[in-house]
C-alpha positions as a printed NumPy array, in Angstrom:
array([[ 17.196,  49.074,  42.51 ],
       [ 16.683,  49.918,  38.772],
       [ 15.194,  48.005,  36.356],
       [ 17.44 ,  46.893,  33.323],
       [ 15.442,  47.135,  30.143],
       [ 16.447,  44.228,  27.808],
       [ 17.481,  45.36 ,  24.477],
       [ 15.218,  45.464,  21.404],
       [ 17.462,  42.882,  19.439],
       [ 16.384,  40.685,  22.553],
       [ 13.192,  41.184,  22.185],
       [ 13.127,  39.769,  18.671],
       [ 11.647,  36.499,  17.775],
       [ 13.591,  34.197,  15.145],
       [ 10.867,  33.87 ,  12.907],
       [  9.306,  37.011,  10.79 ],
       [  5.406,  37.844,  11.336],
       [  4.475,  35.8  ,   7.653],
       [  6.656,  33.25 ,   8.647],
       [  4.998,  32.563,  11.811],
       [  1.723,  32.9  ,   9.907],
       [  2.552,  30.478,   7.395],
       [  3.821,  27.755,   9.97 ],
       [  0.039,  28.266,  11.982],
       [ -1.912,  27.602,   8.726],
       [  0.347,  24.477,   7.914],
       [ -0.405,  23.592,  11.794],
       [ -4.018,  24.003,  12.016],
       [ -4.514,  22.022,   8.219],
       [ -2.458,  19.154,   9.147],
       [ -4.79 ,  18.583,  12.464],
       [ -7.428,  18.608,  10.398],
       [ -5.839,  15.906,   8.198],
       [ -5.152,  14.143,  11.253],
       [ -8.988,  14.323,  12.335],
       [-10.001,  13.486,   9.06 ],
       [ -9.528,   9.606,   9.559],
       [-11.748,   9.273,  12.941],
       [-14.262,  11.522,  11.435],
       [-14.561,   9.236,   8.609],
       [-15.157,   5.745,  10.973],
       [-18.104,   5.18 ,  10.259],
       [-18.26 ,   8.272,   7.475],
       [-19.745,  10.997,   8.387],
       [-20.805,  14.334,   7.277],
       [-18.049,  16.175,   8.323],
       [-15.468,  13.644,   7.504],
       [-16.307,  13.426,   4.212],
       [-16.653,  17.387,   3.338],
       [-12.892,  17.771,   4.888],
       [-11.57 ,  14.302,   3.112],
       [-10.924,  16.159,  -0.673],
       [ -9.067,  19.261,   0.482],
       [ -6.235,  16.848,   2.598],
       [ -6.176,  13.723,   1.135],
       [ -3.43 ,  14.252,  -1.061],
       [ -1.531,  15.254,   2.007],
       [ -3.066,  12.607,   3.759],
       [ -1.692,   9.861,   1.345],
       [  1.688,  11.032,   1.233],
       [  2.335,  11.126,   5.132],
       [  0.427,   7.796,   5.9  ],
       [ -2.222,   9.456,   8.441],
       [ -4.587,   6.965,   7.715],
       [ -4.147,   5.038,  10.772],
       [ -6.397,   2.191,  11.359],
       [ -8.273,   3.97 ,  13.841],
       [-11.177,   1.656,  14.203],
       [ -8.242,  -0.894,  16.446],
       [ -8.665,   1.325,  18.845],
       [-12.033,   2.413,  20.705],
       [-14.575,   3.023,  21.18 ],
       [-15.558,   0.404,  18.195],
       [-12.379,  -1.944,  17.898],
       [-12.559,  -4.794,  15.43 ],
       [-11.362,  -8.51 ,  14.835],
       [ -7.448,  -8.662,  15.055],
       [ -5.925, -10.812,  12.713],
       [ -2.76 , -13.171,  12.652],
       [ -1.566, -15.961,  10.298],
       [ -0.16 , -19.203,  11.479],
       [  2.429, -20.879,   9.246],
       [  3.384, -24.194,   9.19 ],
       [  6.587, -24.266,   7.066],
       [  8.265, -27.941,   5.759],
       [ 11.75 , -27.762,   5.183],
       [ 14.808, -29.746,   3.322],
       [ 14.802, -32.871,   5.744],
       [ 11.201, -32.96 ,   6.302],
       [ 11.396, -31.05 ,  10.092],
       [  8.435, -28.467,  10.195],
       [  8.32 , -24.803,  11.908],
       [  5.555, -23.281,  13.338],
       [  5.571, -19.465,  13.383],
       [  2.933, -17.403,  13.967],
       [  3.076, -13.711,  12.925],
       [  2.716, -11.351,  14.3  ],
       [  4.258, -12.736,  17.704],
       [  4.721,  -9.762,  19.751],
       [  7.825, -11.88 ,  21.458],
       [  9.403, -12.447,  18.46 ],
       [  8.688,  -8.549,  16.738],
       [ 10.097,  -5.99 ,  18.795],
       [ 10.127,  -3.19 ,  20.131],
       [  6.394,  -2.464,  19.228],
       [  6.222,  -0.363,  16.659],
       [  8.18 ,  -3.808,  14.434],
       [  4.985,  -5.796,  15.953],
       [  3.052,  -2.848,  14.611],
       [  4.333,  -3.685,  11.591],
       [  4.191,  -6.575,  11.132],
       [  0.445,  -6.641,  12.486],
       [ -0.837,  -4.449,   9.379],
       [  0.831,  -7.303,   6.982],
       [ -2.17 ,  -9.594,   8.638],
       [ -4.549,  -6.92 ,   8.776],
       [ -4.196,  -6.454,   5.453],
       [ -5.416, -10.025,   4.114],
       [ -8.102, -10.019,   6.8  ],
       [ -9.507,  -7.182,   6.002],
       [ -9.853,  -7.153,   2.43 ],
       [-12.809,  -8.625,   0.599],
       [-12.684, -12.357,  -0.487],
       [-13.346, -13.573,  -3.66 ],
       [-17.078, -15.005,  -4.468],
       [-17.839, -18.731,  -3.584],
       [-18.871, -20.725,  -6.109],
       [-21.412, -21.818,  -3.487],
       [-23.34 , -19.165,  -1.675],
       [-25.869, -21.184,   0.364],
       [-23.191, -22.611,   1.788],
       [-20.75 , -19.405,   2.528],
       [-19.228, -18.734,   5.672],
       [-16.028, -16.97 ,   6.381],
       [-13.767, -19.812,   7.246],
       [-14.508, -21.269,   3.576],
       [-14.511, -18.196,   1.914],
       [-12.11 , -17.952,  -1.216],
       [ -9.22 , -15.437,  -2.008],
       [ -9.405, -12.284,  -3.702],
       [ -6.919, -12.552,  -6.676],
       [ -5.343,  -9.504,  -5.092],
       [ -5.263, -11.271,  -1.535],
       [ -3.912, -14.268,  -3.34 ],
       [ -0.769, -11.699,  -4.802],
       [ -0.807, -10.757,  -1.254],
       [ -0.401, -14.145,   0.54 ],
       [  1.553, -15.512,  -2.347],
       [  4.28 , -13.208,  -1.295],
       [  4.421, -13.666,   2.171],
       [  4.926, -17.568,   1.326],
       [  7.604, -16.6  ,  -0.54 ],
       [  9.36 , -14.738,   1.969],
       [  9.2  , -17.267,   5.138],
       [ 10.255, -19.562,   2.667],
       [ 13.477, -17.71 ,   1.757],
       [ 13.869, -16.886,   5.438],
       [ 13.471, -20.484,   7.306],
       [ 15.059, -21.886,   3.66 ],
       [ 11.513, -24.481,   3.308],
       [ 10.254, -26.498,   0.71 ],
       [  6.355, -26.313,   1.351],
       [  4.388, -23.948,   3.603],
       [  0.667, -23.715,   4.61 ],
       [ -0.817, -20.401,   5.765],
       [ -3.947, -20.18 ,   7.839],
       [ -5.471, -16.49 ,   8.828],
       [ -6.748, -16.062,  12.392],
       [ -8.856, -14.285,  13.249],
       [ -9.691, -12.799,  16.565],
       [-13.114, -11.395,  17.69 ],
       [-13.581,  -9.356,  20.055],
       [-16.596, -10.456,  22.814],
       [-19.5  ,  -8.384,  23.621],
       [-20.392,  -6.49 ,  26.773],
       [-22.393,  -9.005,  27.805],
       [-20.166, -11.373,  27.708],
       [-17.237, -10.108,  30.035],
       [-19.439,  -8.799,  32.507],
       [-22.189, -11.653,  32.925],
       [-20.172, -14.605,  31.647],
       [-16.754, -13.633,  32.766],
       [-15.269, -14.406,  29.201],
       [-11.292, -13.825,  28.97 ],
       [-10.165, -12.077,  25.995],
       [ -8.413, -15.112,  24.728],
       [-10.939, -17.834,  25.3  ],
       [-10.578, -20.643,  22.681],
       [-14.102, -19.579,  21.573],
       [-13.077, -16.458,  20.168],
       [-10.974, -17.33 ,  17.656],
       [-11.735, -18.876,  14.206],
       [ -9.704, -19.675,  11.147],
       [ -9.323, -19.988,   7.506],
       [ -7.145, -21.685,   5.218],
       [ -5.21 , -19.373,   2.821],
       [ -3.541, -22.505,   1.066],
       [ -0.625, -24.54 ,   0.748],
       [  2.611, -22.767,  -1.747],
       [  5.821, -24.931,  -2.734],
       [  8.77 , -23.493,  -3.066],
       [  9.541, -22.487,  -7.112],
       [  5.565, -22.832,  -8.102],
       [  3.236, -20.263,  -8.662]])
């Protein structure tokens, strides 16, 4: 039986040699802008040599992830609990983000970074430091822009007069404690909260 030699034209790839050079750079750069964020929690070396030559790459795509969620370090979660009055003096109770209510997950995802957001940024200074802790730690003015607008919004959306926002947060527990004291991940313990304040519909 012969063999039937394929023609050259089939032989041809669709893309030119330059081409296909061109698209391998672009490929092996934007894994490195990818890498860049993980390298950089906690900062490193490495991380922060790559960091200048993609960041402007890195900024317009929205790489930087919040890797630290994940492991092998995760952090405190965060949600806020609303507690909304509205015309006739009923109240509603949301709780965002509520992975029932936001769905499919990448909405929750969402929705999460709107909480992650407040929790994570820096609060304002106490007037009182002695007496500091984070549950009675004041806003930021750009946390208060922050949380200012998302009283706004729920009360546009459930059509309220009055609505008080409290953060949650959620902290994660040690070694020790799930594998000596058995500790679920949502025992009452873990969880602590702080007032972000009370907005009326129509006042700044």
């Amino acid at each position: 039986m012969s063999r039937v030699t394929p023609k050259t034209d089939e032989l041809r790839l669709p893309w030119s040699g330059p081409v296909r050079l061109l698209v391998s750079l672009w490929l092996i750069y934007h894994l490195l802008a990818i890498l860049t964020g993980p390298l950089n929690l906690p900062p490193s070396i490495h991380g922060s040599a790559m960091l200048p030559a993609v960041l402007p790459y890195h900024r317009v795509l929205f790489l930087g992830h919040a890797y630290k969620f994940f492991a092998p370090d995760p952090g405190p979660s965060h949600l806020i609990e609303c507690d909304i009055e509205l015309a006739d003096g009923s109240h509603v109770k949301p709780t965002f983000p509520d992975r029932h209510e936001q769905w499919p997950r990448l909405l929750y995802h969402r929705h999460f970074m709107l909480t992650e957001f407040v929790g994570n940024m820096e609060p304002g200074m106490p007037s009182d430091m002695n007496n500091f802790t984070w549950e009675t730690a004041p806003l930021s003015d750009v946390q208060r822009i922050r949380v200012r607008g998302y009283a706004d919004h729920l009360l546009d959306a459930y059509n309220g007069q009055r609505v008080t926002l409290t953060l949650v947060q959620h902290l994660m527990p040690t070694t020790e404690q799930i594998t000596k004291e058995k500790v679920s991940l949502r025992d009452p313990r873990s969880y602590r909260r702080r007032p972000l304040g009370t907005f009326e519909r129509g006042k700044s």
